[in-house]
C-alpha positions as CSV (number, residue, x, y, z in Angstrom):
1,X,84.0,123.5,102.9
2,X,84.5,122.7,98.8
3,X,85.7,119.1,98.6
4,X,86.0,116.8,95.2
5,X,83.8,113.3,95.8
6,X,85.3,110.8,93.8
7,X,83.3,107.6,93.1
8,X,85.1,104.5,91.4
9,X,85.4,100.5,90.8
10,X,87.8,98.4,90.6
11,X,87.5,94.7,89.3
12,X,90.5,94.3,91.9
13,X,93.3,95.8,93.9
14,X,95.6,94.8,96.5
15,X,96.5,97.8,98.5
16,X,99.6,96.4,100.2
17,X,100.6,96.5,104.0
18,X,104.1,97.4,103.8
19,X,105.1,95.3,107.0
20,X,104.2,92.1,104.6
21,X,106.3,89.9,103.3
22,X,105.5,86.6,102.2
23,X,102.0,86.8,102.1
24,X,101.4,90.4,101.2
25,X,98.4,91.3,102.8
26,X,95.8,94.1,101.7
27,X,94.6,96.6,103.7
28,X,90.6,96.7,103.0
29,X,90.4,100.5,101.8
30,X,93.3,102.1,100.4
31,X,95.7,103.9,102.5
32,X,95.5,107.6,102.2
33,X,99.2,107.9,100.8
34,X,98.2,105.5,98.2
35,X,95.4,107.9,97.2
36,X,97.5,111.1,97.3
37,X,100.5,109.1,95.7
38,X,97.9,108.4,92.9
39,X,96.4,111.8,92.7
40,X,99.7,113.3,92.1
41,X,100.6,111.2,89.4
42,X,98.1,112.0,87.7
43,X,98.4,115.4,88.2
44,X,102.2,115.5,87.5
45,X,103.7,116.8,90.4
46,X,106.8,116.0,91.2
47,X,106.6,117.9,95.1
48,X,104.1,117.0,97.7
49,X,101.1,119.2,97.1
50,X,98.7,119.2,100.7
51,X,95.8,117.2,100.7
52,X,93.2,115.8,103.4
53,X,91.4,112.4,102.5
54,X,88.5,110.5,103.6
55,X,87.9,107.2,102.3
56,X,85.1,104.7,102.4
57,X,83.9,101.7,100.1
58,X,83.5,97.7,100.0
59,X,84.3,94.3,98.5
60,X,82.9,91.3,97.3
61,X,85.4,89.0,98.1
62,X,89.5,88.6,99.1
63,X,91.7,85.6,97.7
64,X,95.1,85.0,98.1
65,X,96.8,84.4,94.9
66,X,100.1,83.4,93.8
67,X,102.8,85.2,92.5
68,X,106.4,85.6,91.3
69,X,108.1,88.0,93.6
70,X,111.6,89.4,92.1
71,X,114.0,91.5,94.7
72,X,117.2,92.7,94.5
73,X,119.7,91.5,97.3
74,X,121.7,94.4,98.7
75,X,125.0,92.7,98.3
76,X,126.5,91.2,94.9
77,X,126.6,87.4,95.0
78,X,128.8,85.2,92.8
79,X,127.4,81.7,93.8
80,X,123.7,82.2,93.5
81,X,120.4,83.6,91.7
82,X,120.6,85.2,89.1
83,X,123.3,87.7,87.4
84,X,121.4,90.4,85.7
85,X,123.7,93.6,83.6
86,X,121.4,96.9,84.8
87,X,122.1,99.7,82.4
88,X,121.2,101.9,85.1
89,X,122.6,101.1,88.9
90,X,120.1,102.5,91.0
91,X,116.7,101.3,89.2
92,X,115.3,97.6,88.5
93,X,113.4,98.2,85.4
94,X,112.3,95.5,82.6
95,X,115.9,96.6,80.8
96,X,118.4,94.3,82.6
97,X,120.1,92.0,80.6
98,X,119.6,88.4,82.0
99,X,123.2,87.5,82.4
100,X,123.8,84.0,83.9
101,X,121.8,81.9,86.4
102,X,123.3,79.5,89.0
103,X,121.7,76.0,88.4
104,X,122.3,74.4,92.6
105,X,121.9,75.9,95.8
106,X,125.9,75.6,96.6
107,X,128.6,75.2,94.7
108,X,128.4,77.7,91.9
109,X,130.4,80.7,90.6
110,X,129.7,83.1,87.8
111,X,133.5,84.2,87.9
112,X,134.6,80.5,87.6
113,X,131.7,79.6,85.1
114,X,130.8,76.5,87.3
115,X,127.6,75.2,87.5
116,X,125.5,77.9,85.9
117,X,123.5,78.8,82.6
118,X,125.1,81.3,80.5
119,X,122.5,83.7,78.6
120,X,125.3,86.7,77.6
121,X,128.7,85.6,77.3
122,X,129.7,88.7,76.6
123,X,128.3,90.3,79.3
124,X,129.6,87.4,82.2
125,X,133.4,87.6,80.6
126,X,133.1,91.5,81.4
127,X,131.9,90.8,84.5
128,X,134.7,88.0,85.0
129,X,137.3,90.6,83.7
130,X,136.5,93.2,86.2
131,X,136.4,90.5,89.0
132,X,139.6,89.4,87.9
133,X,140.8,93.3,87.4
134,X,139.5,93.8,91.2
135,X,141.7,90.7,92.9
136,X,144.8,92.6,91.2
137,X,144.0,96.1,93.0
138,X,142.9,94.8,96.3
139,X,145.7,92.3,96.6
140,X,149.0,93.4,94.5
141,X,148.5,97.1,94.2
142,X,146.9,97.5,97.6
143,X,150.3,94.9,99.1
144,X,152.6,97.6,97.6
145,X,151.0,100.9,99.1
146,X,150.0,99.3,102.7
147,X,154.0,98.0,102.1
148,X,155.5,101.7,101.3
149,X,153.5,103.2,104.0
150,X,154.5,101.0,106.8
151,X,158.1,101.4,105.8
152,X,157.4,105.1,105.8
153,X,155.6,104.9,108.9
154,X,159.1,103.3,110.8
155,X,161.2,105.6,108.3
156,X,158.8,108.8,110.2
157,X,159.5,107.7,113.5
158,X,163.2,107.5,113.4
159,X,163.0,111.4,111.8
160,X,160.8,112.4,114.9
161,X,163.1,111.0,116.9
162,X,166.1,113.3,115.6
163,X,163.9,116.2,115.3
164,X,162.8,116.3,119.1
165,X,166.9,116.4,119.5
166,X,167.3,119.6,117.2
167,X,166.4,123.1,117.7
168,X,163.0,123.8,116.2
169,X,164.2,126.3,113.9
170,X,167.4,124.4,113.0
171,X,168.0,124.3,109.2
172,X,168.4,120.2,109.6
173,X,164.9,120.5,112.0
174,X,163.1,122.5,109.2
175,X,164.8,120.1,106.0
176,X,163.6,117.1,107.6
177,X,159.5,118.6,108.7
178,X,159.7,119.5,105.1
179,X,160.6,115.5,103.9
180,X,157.9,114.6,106.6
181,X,154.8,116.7,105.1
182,X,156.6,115.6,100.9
183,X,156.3,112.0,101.8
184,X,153.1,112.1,103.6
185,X,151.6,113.5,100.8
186,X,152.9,111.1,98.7
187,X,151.4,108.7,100.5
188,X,148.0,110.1,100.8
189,X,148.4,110.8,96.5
190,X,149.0,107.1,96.2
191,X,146.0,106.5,98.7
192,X,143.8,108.8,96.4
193,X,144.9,107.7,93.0
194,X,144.3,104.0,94.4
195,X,140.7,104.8,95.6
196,X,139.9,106.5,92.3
197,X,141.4,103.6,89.8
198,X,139.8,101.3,91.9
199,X,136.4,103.2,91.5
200,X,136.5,103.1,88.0
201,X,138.0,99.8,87.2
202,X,136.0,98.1,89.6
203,X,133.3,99.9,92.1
204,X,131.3,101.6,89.2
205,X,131.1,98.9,85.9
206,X,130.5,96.4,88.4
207,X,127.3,98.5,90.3
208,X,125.7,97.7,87.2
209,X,126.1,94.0,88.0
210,X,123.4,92.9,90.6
211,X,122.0,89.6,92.1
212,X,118.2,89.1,91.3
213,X,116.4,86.4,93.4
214,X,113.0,84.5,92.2
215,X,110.6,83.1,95.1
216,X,106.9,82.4,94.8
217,X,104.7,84.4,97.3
218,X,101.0,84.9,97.5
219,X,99.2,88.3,97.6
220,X,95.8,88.9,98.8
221,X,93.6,90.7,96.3
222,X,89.9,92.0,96.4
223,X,87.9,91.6,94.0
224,X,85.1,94.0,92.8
225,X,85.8,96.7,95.0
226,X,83.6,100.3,95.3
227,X,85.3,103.4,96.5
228,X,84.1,106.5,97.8
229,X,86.7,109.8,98.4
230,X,86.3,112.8,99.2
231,X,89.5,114.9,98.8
232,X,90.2,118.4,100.4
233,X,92.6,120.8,99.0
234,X,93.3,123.8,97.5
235,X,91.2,125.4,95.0
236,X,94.0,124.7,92.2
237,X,95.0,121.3,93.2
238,X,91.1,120.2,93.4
239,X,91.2,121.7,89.4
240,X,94.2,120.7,88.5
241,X,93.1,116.9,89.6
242,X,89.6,117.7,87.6
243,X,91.4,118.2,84.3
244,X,93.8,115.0,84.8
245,X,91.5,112.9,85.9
246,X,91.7,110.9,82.9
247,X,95.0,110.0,84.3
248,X,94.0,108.4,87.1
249,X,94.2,104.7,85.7
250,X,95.0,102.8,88.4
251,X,95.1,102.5,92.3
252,X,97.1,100.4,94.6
253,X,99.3,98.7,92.0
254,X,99.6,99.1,88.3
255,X,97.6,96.1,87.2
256,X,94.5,97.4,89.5
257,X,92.9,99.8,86.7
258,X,89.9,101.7,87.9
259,X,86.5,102.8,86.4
260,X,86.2,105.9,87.1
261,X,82.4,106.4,87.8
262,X,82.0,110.0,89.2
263,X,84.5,113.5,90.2
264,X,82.7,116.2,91.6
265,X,82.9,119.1,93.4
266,X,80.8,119.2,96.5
267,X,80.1,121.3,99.3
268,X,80.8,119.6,103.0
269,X,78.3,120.5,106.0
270,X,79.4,120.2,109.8
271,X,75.8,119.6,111.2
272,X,72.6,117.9,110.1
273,X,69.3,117.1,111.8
274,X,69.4,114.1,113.9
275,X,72.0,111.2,113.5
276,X,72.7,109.3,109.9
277,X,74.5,106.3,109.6
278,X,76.8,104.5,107.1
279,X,74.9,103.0,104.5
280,X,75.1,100.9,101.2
281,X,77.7,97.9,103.2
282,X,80.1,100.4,103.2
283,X,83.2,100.8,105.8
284,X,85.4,103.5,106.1
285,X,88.2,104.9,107.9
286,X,87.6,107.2,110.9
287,X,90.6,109.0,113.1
288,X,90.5,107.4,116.8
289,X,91.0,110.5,117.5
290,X,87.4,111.5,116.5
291,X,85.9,108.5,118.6
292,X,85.4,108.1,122.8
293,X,86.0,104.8,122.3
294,X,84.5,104.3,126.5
295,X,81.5,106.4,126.0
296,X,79.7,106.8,122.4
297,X,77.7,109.8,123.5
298,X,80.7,112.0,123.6
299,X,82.4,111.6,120.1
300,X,82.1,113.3,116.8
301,X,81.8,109.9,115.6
302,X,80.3,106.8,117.1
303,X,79.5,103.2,116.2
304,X,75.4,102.5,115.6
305,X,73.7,100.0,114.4
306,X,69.8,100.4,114.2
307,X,69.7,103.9,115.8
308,X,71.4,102.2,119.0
309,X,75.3,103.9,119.8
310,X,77.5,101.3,120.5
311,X,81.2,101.5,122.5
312,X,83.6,101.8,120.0
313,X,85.2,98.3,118.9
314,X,86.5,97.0,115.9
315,X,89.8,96.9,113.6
316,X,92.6,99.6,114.0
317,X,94.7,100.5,111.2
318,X,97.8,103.0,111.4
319,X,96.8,104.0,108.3
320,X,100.7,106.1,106.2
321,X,99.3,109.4,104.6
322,X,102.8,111.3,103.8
323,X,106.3,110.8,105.2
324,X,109.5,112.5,105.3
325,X,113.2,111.4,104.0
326,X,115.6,110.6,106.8
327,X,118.9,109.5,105.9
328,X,117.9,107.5,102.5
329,X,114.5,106.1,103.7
330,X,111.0,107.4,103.9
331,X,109.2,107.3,107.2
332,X,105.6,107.6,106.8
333,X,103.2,109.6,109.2
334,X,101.2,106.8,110.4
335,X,97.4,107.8,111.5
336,X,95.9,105.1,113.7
337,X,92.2,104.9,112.4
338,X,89.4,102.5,113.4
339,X,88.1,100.5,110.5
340,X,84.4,100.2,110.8
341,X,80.8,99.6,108.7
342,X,78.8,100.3,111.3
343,X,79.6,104.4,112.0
344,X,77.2,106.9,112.8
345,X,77.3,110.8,113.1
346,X,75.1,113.6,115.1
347,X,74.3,115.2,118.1
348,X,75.8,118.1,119.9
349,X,79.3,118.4,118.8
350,X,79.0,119.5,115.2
351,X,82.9,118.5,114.8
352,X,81.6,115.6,112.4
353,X,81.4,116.3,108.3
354,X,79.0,115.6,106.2
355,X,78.4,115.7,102.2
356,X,74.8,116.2,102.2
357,X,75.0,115.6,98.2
358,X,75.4,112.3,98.1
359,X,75.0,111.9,101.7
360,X,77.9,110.2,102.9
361,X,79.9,110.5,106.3
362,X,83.3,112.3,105.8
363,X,86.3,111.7,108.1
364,X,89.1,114.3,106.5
365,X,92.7,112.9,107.8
């Protein structure tokens, strides 16, 4: 089986567990999606190209330092934070405009200009216009339609009630269904036309209006970290990742930059003489699914230490590889894996892999 190895350091990287949040924690290899997420950037693709991973390393050391964390609420808030003017709705990128920022934890209002620092004034008086512009449609203009449509509404009832007195095909019964069907569509114009001023008055220049929050968090991060993966694919993803690999810069997040020590094509083996262990301090990632986690005799992969197997025990990780879109969210496929340092391969079942070049235990997930 043709694999690439791929050897590299890092002087540090967080690879963040996504169920963190004020102390993002660090998962102690990367996860697999992180690896294929960074493997296709590099390579350009912009659709999910199949790849199996295995993934083993170590690390000096872990600290937990502190860190500005910026988030975007969901809602837009006139009384807190910070005002920001995104030139694009749907992205937080280093272009906002820093608008206004409230200066007390109550009491403030961007529309009303009390109690905050102004940085654009030009941008907070379009903001206050299209507030002010919003009050007018949800309150005057939306009073006069609700008001004709209820009067329509009793004006409709008293016409049903004449119509279920007439014959159905009566010239007066056929006039007045033809009134009914004008003024409702009327009504449902004046519904439309509302919906679409208000969406460009108000809904659409104020999306680019949004409510940024500042809170200090801390972060654990490694620090001089070795990696060793192996990556199965197809013969033209493993070149096309070959020839880019001098755009793989970075792994985990964009500050962790990587040395890239080693890519190479190797050739993986499904049996060897005896049993071989991890070596070098290294842990890795192994499927559970790979380990008899009752009896060490009976898996593809055991725990040894010092030629002695050992019942399975340590750390497990549900460790995201890819995920699907449902609705407007991804949902990773999670693969529980044990995290150990102490695995061992052999015997009988030949379902372990082995790279025999640099003689290192695979675990392809």
């Amino acid at each position: 089986m043709k694999a690439l190895r791929i050897k590299l350091r890092q002087n540090q990287a967080s690879y963040t567990r996504e169920e963190t949040v004020n102390n993002r924690m660090t998962y102690p290899l990367p996860s697999f999606s992180t690896i294929i997420g960074a493997l296709h950037n590099a390579c350009g693709y912009t659709s999910y190209h199949e790849m199996k991973v295995s993934v083993q390393g170590k690390y000096r050391n872990m600290q937990r330092e502190l860190y500005v964390n910026h988030a975007l609420l969901n809602n837009l808030e006139d009384d807190r934070s910070i005002l920001i003017y995104n030139q694009n709705p749907d992205t937080l990128n280093t272009g906002f405009i820093k608008v206004a920022e409230a200066l007390k934890s109550q009491g403030n209002s961007f529309k009303d200009k009390k109690t905050i620092q102004i940085f654009d004034e030009d941008k907070l008086e379009e903001y206050i216009s299209i507030k002010n512009i919003a009050v007018e449609l949800r309150t005057e203009k939306k009073k006069q339609i609700d008001d004709k449509e209820k009067a329509w509404k009793e004006e409709k009832k008293l016409i049903k009630d004449r119509l279920s007195k007439l014959e159905a095909k009566s010239d007066e019964a056929l006039e007045l269904k033809k009134t009914i069907d004008e003024k409702d569509s009327e009504i449902k114009g004046l519904k439309a036309d509302y919906k679409k001023e208000l969406f460009q008055k108000v809904d659409e220049p104020l999306s680019h209006f949004k409510t940024l929050t500042k809170s200090v968090q801390t972060q654990e991060v490694l620090y001089d970290v070795e990696l060793v993966i192996h990556i199965s694919a197809e013969e033209e993803v493993l070149r096309d990742i070959v020839k880019n690999q001098n755009n793989l810069v970075s792994l985990g997040r964009s500050e962790d930059f990587i040395e890239l020590l080693e890519i190479k094509e190797v050739e993986l083996s499904q049996g060897i003489d005896g049993e071989y262990e991890l070596s070098d301090g290294y842990s890795m990632y192994v499927n559970i699914d790979c380990i008899n986690m009752g009896n060490p005799e009976e898996g593809d992969y055991f725990l040894a230490r010092e030629g002695t197997k050992k019942p399975a025990k340590g750390t497990i990780y549900y460790v995201s590889k890819d995920y699907k879109i449902e609705g407007k969210k991804r949902v990773f496929n999670k693969i529980p894996c044990l995290f150990s340092s102490i695995i061992g391969i052999g015997g009988d079942t030949k379902n372990y892999i082995f790279d025999p070049d640099g003689k290192y235990i695979v675990n392809l997930n």
